[in-house]
MARGUPA-274969 format. One record per atom (N, C-alpha, C, O): atom name; residue in three letters; z, y, x. Coordinates in Angstrom, 1 decimal, m for minus. Layout:
   name   resn        w        v        u
     CA    ala        Z        Y        X
...
***
This chain:
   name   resn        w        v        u
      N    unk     71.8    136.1     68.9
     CA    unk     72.5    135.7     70.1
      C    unk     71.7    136.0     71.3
      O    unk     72.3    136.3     72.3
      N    unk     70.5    135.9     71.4
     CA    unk     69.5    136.1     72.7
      C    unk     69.2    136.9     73.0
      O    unk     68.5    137.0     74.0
      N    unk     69.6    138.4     71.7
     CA    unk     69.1    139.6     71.7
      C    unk     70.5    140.0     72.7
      O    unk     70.2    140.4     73.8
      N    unk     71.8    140.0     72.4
     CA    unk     73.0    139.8     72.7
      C    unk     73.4    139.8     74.1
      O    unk     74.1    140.6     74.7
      N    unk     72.8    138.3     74.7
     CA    unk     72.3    138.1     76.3
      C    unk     71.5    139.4     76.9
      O    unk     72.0    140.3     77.5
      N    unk     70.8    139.3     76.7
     CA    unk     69.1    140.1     77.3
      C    unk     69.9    141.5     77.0
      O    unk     69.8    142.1     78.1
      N    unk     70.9    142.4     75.8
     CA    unk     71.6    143.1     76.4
      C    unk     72.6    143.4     77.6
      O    unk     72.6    144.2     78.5
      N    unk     73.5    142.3     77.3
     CA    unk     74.1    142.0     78.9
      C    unk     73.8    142.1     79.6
      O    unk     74.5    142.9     80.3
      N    unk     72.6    141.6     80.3
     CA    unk     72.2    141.2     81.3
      C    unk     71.6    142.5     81.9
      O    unk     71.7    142.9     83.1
      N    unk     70.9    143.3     80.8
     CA    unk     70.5    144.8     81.0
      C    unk     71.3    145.8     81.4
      O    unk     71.1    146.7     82.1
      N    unk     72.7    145.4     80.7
     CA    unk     73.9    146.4     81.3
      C    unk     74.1    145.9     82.5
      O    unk     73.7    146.6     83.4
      N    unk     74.7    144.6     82.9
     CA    unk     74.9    143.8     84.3
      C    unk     74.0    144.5     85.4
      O    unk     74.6    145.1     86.3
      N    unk     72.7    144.4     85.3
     CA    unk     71.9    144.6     85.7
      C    unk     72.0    146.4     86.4
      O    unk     71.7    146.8     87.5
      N    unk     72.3    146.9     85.3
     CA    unk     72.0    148.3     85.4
      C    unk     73.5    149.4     86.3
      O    unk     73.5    150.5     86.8
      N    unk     74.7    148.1     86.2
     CA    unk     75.6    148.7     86.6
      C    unk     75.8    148.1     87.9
      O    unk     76.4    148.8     88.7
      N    unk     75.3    146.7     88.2
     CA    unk     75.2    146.3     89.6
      C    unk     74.0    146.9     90.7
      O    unk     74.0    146.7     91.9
      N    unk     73.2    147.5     90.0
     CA    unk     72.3    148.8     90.9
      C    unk     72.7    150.0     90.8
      O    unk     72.4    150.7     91.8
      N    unk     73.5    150.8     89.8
     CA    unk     74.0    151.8     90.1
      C    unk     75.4    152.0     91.5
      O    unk     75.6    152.9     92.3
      N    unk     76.1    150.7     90.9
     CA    unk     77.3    150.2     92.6
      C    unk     76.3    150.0     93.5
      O    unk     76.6    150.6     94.6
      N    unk     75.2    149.3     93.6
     CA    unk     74.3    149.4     94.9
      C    unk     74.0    150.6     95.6
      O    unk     74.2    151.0     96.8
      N    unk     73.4    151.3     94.5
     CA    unk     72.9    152.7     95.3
      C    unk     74.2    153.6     95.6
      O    unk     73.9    154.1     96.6
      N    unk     75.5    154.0     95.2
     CA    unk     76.7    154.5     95.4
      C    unk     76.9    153.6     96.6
      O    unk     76.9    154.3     97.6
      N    unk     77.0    152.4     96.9
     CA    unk     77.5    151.8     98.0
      C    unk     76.2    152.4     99.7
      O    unk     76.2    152.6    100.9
      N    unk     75.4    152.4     98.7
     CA    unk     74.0    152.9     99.8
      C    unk     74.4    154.3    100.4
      O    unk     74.3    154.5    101.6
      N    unk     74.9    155.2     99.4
     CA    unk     75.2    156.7     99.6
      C    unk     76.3    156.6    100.8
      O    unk     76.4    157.3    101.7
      N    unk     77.3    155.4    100.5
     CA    unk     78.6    155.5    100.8
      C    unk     78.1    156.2    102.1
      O    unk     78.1    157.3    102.6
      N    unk     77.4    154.0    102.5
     CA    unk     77.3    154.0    103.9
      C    unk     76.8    154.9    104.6
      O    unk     77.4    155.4    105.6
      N    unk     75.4    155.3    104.2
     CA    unk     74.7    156.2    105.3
      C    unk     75.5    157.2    105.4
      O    unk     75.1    157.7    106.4
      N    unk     76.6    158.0    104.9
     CA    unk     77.2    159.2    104.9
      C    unk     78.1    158.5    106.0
      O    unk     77.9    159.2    107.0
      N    unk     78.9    157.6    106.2
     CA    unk     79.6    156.9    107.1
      C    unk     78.6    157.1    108.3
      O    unk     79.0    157.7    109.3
      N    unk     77.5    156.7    108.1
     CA    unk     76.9    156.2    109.4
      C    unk     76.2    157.9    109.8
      O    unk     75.6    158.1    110.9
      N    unk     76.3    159.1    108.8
     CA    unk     76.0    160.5    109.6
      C    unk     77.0    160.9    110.1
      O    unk     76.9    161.8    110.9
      N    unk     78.4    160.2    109.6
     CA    unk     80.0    160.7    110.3
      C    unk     80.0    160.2    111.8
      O    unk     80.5    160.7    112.8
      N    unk     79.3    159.1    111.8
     CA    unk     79.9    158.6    113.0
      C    unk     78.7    158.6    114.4
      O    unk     78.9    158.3    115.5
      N    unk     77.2    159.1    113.6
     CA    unk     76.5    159.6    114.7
      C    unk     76.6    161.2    115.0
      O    unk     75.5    161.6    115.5
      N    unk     77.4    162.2    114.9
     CA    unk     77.8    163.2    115.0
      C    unk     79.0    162.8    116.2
      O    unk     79.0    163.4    117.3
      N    unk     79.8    162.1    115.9
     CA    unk     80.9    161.7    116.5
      C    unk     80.3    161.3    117.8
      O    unk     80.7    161.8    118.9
      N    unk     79.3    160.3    117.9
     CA    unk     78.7    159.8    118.9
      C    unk     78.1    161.0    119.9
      O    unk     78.6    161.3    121.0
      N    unk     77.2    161.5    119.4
     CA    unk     76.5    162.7    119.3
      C    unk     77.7    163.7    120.5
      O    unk     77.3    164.0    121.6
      N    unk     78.6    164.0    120.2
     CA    unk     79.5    164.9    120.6
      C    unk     79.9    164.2    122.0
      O    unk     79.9    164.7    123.1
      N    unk     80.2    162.9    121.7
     CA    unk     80.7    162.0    122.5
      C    unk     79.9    161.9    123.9
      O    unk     80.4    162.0    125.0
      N    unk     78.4    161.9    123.5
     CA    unk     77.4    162.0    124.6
      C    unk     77.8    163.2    125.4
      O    unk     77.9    163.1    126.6
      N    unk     77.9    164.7    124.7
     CA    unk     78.1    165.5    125.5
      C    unk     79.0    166.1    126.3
      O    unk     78.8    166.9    127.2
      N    unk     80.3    165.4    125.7
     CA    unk     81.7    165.3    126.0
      C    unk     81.5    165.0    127.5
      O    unk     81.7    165.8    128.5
      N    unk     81.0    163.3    127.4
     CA    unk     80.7    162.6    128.9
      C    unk     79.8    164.1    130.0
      O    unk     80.4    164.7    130.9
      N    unk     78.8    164.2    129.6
     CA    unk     78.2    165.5    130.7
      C    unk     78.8    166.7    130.9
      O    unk     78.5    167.2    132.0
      N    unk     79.7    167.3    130.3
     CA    unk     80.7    168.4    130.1
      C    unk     81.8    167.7    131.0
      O    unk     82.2    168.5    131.8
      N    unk     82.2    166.7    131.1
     CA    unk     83.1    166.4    132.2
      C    unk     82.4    165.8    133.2
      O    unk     83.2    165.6    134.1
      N    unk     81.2    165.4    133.5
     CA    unk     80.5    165.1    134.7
      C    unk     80.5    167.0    135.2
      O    unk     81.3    167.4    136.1
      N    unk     79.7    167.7    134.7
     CA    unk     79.9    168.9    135.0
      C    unk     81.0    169.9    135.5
      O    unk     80.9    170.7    136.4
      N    unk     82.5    169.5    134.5
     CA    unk     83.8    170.3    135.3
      C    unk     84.3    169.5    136.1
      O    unk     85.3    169.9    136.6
      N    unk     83.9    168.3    136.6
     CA    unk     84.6    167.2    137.9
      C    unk     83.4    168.1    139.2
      O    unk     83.8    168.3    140.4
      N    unk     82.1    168.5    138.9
     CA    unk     81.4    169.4    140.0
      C    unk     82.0    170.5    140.3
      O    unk     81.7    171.2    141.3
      N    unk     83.2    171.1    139.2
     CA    unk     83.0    172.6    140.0
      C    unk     83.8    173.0    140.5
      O    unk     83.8    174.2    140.7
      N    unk     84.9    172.4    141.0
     CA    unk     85.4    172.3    142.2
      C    unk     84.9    172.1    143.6
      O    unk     85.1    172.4    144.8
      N    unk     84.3    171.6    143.1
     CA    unk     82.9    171.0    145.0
      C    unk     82.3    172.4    145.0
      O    unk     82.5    173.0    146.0
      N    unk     81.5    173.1    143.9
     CA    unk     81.0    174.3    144.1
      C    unk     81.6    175.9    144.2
      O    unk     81.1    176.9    144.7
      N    unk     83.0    175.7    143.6
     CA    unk     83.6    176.6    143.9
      C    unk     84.2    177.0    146.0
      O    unk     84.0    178.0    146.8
      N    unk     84.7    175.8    146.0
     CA    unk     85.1    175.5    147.7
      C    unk     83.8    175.4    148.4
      O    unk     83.7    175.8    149.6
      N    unk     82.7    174.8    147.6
     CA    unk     81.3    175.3    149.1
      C    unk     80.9    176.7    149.3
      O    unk     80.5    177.2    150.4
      N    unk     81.2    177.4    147.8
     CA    unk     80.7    179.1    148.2
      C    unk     82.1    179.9    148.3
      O    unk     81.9    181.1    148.3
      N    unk     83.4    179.5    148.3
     CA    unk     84.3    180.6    148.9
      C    unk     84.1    180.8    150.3
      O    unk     84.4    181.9    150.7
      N    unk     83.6    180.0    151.1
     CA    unk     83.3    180.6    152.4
      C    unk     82.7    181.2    152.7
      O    unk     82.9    181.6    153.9
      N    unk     81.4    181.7    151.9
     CA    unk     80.7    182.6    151.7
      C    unk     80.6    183.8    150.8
      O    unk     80.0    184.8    151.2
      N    unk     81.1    183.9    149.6
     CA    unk     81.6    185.0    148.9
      C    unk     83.0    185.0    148.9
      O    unk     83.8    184.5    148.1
      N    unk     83.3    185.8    150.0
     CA    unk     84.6    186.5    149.9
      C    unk     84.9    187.2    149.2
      O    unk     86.1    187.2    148.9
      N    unk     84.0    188.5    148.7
     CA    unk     84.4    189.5    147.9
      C    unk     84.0    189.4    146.4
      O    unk     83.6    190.2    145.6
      N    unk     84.3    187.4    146.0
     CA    unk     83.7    187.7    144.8
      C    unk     84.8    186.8    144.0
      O    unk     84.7    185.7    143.6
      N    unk     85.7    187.6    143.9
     CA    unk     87.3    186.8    143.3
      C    unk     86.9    186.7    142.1
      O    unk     86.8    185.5    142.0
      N    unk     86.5    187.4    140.8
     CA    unk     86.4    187.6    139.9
      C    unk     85.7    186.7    139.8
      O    unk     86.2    185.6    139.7
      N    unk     84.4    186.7    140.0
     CA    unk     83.3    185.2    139.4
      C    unk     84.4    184.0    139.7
      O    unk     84.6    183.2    138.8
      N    unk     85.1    183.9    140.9
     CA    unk     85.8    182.7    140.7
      C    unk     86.7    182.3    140.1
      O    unk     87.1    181.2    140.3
      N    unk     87.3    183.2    139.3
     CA    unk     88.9    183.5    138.5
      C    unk     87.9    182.9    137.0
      O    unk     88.2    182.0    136.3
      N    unk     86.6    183.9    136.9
     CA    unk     86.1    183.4    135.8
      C    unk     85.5    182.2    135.4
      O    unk     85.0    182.2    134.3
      N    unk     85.3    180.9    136.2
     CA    unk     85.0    179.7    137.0
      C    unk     86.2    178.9    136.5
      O    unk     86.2    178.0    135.6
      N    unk     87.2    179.3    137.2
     CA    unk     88.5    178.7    137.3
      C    unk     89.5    178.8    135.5
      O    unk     90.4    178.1    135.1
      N    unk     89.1    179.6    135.0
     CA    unk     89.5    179.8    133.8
      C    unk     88.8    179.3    132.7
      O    unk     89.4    179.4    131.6
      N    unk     87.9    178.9    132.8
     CA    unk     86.2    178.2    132.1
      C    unk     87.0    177.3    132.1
      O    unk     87.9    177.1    131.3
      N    unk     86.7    176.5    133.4
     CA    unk     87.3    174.9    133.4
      C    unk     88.8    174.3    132.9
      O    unk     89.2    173.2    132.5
      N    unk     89.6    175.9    133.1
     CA    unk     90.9    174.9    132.8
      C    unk     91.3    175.4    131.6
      O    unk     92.4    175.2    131.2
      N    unk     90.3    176.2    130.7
     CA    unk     90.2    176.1    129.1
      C    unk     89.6    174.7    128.7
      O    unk     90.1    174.0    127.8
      N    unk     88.3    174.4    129.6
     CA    unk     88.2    173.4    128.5
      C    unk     89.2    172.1    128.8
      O    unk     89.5    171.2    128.0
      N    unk     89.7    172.1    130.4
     CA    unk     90.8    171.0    130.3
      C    unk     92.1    170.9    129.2
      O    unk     92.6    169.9    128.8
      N    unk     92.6    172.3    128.9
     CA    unk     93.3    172.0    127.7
      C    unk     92.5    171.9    126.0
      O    unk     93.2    172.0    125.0
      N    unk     91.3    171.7    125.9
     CA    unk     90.4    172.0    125.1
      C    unk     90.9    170.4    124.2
      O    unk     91.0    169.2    124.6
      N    unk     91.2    170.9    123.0
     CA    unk     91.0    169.4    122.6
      C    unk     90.2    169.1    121.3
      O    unk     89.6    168.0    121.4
      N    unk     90.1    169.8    120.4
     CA    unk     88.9    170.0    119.2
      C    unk     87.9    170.4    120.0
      O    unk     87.7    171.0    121.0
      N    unk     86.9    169.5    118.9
     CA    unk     85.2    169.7    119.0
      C    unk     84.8    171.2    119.5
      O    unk     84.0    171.4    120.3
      N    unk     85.9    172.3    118.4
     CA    unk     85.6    173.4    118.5
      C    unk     86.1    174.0    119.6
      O    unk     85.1    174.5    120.1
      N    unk     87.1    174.1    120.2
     CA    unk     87.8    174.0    121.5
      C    unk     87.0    174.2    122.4
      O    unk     86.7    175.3    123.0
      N    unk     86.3    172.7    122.8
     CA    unk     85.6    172.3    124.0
      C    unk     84.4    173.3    124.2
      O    unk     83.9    173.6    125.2
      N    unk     83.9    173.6    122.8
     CA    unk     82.2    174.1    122.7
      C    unk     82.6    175.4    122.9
      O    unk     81.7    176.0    123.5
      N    unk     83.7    176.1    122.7
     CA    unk     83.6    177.4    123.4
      C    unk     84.4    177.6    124.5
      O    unk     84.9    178.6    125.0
      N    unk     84.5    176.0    125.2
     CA    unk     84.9    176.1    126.6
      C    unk     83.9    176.4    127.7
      O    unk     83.7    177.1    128.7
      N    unk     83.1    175.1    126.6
     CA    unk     81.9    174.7    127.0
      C    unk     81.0    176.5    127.4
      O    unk     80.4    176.8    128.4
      N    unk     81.2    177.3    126.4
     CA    unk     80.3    178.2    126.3
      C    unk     80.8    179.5    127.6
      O    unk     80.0    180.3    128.2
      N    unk     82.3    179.4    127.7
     CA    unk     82.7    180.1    128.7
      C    unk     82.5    179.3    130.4
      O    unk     82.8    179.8    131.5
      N    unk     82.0    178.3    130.1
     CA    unk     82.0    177.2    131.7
      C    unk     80.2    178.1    132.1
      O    unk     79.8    178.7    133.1
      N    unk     79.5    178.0    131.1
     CA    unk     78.1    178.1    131.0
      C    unk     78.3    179.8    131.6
      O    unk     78.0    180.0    132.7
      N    unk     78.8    180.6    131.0
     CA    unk     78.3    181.7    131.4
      C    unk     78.9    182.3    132.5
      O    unk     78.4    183.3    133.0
      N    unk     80.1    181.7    133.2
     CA    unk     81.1    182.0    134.6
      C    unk     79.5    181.2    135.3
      O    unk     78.7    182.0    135.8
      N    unk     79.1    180.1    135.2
     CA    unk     77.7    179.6    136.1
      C    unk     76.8    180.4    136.2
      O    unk     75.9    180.4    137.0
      N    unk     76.9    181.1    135.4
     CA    unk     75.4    182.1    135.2
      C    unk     75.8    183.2    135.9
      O    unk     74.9    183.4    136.8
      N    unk     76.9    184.2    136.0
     CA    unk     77.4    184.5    136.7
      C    unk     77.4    184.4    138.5
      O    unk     77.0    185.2    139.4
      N    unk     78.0    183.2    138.7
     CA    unk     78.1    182.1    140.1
      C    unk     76.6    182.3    140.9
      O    unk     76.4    182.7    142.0
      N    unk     75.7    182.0    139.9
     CA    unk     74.3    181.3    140.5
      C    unk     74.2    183.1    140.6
      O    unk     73.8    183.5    141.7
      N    unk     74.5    184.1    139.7
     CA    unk     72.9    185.2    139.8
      C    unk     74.0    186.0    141.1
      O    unk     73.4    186.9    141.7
      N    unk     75.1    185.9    141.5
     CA    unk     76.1    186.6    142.7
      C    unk     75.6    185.8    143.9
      O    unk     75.0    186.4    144.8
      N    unk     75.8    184.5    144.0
     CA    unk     75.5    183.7    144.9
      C    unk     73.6    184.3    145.7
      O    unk     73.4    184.1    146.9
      N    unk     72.5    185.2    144.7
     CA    unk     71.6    185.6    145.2
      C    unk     72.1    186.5    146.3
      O    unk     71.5    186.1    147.4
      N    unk     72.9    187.4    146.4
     CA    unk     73.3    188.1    147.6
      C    unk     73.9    187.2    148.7
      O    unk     74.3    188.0    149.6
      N    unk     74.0    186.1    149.1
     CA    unk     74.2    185.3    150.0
      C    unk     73.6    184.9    150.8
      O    unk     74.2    184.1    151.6
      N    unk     72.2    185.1    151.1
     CA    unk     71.2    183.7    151.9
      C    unk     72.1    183.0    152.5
      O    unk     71.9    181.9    152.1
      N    unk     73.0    183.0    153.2
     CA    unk     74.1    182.2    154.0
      C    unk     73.9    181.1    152.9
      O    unk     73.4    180.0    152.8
      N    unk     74.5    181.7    152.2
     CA    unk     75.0    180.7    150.9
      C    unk     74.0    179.6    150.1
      O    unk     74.2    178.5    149.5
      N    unk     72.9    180.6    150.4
     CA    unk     71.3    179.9    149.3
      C    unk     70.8    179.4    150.2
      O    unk     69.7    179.0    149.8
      N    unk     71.1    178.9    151.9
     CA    unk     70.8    178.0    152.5
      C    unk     71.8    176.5    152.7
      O    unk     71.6    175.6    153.5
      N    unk     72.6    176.8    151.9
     CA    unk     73.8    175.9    152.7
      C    unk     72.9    174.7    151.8
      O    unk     72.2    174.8    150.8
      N    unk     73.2    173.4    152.6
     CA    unk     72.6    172.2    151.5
      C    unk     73.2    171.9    150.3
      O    unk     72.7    171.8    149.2
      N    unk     74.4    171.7    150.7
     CA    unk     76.0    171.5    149.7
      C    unk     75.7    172.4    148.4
      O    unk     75.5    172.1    147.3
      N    unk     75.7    173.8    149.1
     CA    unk     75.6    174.4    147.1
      C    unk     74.3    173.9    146.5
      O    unk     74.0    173.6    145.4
      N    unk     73.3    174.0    147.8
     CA    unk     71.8    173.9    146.8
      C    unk     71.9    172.3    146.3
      O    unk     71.3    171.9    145.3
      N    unk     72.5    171.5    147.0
     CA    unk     72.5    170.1    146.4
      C    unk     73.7    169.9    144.9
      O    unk     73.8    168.9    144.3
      N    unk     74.4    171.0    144.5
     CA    unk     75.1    171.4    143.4
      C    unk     74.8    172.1    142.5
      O    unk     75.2    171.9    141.3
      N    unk     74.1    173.1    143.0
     CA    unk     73.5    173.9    142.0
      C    unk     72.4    173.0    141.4
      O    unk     72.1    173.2    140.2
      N    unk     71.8    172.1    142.0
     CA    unk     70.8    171.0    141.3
      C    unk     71.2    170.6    140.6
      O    unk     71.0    171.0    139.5
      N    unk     72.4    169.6    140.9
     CA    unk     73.0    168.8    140.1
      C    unk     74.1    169.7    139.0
      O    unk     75.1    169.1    138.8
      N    unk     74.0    170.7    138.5
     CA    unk     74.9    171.6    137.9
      C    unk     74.0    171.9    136.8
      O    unk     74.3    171.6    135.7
      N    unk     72.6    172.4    137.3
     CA    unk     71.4    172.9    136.4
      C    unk     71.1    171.6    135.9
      O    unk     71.0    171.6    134.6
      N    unk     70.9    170.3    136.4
     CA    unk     70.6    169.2    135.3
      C    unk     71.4    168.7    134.3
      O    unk     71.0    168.1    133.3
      N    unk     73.0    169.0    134.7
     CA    unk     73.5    168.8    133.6
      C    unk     73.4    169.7    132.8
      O    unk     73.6    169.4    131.6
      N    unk     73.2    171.1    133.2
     CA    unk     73.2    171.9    132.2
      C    unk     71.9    171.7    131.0
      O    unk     72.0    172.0    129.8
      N    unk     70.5    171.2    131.7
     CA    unk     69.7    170.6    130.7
      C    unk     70.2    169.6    129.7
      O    unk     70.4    169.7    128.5
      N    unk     70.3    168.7    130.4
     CA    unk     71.2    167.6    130.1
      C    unk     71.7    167.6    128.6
      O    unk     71.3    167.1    127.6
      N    unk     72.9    168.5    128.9
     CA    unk     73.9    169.5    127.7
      C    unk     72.8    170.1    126.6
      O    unk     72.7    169.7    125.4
      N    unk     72.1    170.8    127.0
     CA    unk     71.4    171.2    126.2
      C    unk     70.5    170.4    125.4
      O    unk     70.5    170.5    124.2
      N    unk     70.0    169.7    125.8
     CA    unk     69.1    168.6    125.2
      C    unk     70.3    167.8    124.2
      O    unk     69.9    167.5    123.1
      N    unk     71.7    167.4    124.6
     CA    unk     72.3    166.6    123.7
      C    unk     72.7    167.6    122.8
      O    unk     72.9    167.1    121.6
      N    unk     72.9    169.1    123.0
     CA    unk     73.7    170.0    121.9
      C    unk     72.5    170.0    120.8
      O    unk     72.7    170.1    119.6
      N    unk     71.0    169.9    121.4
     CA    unk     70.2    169.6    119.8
      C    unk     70.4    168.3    118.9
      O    unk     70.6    168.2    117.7
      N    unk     70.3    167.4    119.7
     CA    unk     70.6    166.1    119.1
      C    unk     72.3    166.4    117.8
      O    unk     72.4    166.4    116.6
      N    unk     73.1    166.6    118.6
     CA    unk     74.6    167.1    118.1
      C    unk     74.1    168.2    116.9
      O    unk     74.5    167.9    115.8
      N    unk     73.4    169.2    117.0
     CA    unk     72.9    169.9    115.9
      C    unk     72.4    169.3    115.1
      O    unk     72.7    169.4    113.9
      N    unk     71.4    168.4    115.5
     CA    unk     70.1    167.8    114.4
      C    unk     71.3    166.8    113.4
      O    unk     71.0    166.7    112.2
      N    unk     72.3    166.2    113.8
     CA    unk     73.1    164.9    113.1
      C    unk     74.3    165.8    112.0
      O    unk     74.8    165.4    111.0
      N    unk     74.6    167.3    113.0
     CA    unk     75.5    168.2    111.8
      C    unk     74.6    168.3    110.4
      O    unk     74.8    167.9    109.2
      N    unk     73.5    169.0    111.1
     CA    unk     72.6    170.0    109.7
      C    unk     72.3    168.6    108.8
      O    unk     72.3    168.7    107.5
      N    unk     72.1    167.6    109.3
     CA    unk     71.7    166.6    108.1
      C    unk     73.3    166.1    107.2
      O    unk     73.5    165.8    106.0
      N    unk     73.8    166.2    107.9
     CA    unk     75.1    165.5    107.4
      C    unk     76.0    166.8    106.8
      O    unk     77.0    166.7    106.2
      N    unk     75.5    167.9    107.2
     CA    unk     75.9    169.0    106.1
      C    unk     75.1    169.0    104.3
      O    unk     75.6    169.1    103.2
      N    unk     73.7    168.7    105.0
     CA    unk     72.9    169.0    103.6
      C    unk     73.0    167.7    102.6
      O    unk     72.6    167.7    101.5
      N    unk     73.6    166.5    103.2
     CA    unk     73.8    165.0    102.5
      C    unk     75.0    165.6    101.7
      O    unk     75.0    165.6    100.4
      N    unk     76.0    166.2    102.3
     CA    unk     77.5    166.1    101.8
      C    unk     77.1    167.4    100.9
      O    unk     78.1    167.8    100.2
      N    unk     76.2    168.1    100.7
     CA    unk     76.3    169.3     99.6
      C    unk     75.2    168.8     98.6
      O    unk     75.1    169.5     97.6
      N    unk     74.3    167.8     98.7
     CA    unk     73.2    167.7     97.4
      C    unk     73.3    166.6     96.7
      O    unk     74.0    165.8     97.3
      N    unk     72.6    166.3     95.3
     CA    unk     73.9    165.8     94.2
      C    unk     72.6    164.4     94.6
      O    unk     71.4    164.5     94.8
      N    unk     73.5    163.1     94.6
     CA    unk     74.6    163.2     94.0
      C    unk     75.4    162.6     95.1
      O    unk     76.1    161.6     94.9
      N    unk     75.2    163.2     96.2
     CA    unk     75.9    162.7     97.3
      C    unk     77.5    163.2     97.8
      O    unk     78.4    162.8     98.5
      N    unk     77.1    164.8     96.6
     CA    unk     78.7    165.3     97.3
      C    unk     79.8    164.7     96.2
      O    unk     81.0    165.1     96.1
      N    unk     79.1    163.8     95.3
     CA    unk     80.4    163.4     94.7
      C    unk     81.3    162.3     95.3
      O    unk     82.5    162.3     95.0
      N    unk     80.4    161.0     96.5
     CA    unk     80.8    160.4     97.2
      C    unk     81.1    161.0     98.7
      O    unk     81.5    160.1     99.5
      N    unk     81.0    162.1     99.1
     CA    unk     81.7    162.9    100.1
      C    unk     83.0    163.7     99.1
      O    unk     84.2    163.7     99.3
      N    unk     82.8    164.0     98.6
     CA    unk     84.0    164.5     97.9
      C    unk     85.2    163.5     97.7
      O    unk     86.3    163.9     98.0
      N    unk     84.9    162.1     97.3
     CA    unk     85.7    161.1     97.5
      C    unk     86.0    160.7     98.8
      O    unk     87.0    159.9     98.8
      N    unk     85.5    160.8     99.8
     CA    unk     85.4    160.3    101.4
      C    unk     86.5    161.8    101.8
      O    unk     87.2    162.0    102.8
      N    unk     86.3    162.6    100.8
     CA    unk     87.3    163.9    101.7
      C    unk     86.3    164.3    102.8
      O    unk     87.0    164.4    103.9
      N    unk     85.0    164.6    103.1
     CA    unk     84.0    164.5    104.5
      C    unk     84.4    166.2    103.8
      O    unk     84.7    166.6    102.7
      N    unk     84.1    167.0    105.2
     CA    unk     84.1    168.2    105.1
      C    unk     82.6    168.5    105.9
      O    unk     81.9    167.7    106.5
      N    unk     82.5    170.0    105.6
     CA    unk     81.6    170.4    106.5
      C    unk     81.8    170.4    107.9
      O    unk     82.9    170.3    108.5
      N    unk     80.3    170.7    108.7
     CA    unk     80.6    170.6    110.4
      C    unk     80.2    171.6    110.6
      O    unk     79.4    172.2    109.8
      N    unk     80.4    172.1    111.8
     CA    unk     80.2    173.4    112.7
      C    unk     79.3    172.9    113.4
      O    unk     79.6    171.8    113.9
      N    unk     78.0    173.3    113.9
     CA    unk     77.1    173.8    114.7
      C    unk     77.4    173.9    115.9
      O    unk     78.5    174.5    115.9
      N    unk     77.0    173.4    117.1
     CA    unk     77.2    173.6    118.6
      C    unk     76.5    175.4    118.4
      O    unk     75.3    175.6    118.3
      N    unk     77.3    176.4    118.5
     CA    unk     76.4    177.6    118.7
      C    unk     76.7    178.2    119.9
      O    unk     77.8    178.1    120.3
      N    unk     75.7    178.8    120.5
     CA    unk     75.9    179.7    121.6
      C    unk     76.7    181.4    121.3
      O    unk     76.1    182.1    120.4
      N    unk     77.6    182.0    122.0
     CA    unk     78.5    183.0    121.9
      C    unk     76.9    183.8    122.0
      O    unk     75.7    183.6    122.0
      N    unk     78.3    185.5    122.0
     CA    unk     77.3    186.5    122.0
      C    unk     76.8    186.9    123.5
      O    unk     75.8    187.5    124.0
      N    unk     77.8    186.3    124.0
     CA    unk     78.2    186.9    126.0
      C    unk     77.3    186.1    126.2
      O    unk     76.6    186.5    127.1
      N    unk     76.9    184.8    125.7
     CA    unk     75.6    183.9    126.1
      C    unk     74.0    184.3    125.6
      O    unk     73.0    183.8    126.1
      N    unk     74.0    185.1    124.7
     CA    unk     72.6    185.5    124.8
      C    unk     72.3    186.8    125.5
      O    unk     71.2    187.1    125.8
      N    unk     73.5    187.8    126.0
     CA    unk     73.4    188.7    127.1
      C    unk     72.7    188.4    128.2
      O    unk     72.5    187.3    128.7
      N    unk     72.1    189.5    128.7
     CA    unk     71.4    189.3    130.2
      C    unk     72.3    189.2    131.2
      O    unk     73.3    190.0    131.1
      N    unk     72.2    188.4    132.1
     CA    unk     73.2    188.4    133.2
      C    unk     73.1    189.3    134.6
      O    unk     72.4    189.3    135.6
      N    unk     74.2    190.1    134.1
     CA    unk     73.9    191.5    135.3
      C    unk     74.0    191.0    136.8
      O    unk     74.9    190.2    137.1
      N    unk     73.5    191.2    137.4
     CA    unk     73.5    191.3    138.9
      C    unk     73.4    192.2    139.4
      O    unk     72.3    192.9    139.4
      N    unk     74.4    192.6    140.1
     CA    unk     74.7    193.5    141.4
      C    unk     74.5    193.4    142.5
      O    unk     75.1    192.6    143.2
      N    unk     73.3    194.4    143.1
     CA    unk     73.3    193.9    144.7
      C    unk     73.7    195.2    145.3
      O    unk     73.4    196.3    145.0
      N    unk     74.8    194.3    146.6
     CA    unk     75.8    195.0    147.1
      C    unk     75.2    196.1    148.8
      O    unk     76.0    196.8    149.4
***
């Protein structure tokens, strides 16, 4: 009879730490779902601190680049992609068309001194460039929370409780090809 017990208790035992650690797996995969989410969320907020600026930057330098319709069509088209942007993936290559119409903006705006003295743009272009750090600093953070919560949900024996959770893979904040190009500048 005691031998009997002391098996019980060995199975008991053995199946209430195996639900432990499954319940362990559950959560932290929950808790890489939902710092990814966060993660995105951070940069969401600076991406719209950023497209509420570029209207103030657009209207400080049309009075100075007149002959530069194009950088501003390309400006203007950045922003109101990512305004209809509604996926992650959406935004990030809104995100990546806002980033390079700026790169554009700032290396055109060199032919202006008018322009590179006004306070207004230089007090925007500051605040344009820090969010663009900003951005960048959070798109690693947003990277570092994908790659881990990719390699949780593919190594064993985690993808049998992401398999049950339905978690899929995540996409990478990546930079386009037009973003690792040099940015031409024309002096007129």
């Amino acid at each position: 009879m005691g031998l009997a017990i002391l098996i019980g208790l060995v199975v008991i035992l053995f199946v209430v730490g195996i639900l432990a650690y499954l319940v362990t797996i559950y959560n932290s995969l929950v808790r890489l779902k939902n710092d990814i989410d966060k993660a995105w969320a951070n940069i969401d907020v600076l991406l719209k601190q950023r497209h509420d600026e570029l209207p103030k930057l657009i209207e400080t330098c049309k009075g100075y680049m007149q002959y530069e319709q194009k950088t501003f069509q390309l400006v203007t088209e950045a922003r109101t992609a990512f305004m209809k942007a509604g996926s992650i993936g959406e935004k990030a290559q809104a995100d990546n068309m806002i980033s390079g119409a700026l790169k554009s903006l700032f290396a055109v705006s060199e032919n202006y001194p008018e322009l590179k003295a006004n306070n207004n743009f230089m007090q925007l272009q500051k605040r344009i460039s820090e969010l663009e750090e900003k951005i960048a600093d959070r798109r690693e953070f947003f990277n570092d929370d994908v790659n881990t919560y990719n390699i949780r949900i593919q190594q064993l024996p985690d993808v049998f409780i992401a398999g049950m959770m339905h978690l899929q893979r995540r996409e990478l904040f990546k930079v386009t090809d037009e973003d690792r190009q040099d940015v031409e500048v024309k002096m007129t």
